[in-house]
N, C-alpha and C positions, 0 to 999 in steps of 0.2 A: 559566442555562447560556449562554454566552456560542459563539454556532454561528459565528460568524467565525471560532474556533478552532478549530471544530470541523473545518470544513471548508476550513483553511489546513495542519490537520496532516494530514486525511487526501491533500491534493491532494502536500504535500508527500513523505509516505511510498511516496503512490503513484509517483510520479516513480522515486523507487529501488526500488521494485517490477520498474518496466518496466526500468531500468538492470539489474535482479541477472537477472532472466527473457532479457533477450539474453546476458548473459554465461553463464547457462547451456545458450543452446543454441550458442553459439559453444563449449562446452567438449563439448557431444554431439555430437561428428560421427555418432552412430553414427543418426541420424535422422534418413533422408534422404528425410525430406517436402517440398515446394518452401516451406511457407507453415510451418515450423515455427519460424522466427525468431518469425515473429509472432504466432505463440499461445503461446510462451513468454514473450511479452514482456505478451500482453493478458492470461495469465494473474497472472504476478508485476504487472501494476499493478492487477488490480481486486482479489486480495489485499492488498497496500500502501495503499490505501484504506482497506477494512474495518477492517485492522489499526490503520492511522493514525485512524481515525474512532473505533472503540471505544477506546483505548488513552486520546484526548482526552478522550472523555465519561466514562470515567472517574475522567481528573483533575479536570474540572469538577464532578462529581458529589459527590469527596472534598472538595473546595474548598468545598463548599454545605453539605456534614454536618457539617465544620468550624466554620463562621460561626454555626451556629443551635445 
C-alpha cells in the first residue's frame, strides 16, 4: 500500500472538507455561536480526511487483490 497516497488524498479531501464546513455555516445564520465558523469548518475537515483516507486505502487495497 503505498501511504504517500494515502495521506495526499486524505490531506487533500480534507481541505474541501474545511472548504464545504464554512460554506455551511456561512449558509446558517440561524447559529449564532461566536466560534461556529470554526467548528463547522473543523468538523467538515476531519471528516474529509477520514473520508479521503478510507476511500484511498481502499483503492490501494483493490489495486493489491488485483495484482496477486
Amino acid at each position: 500500500m503505498n501511504i504517500k497516497r494515502v495521506i495526499f488524498s486524505s490531506v487533500i479531501t480534507g481541505v474541501a472538507g474545511v472548504i464545504l464546513g464554512i460554506g455551511v455555516a456561512e449558509i446558517n445564520h440561524a447559529d449564532q455561536r461566536p466560534n461556529a465558523m470554526y467548528q463547522y469548518a473543523t468538523i467538515g475537515g476531519v471528516m474529509g480526511l477520514a473520508v479521503g483516507a478510507g476511500q484511498q486505502a481502499l483503492r490501494e487495497l483493490e489495486q493489491l487483490s488485483e495484482e496477486s
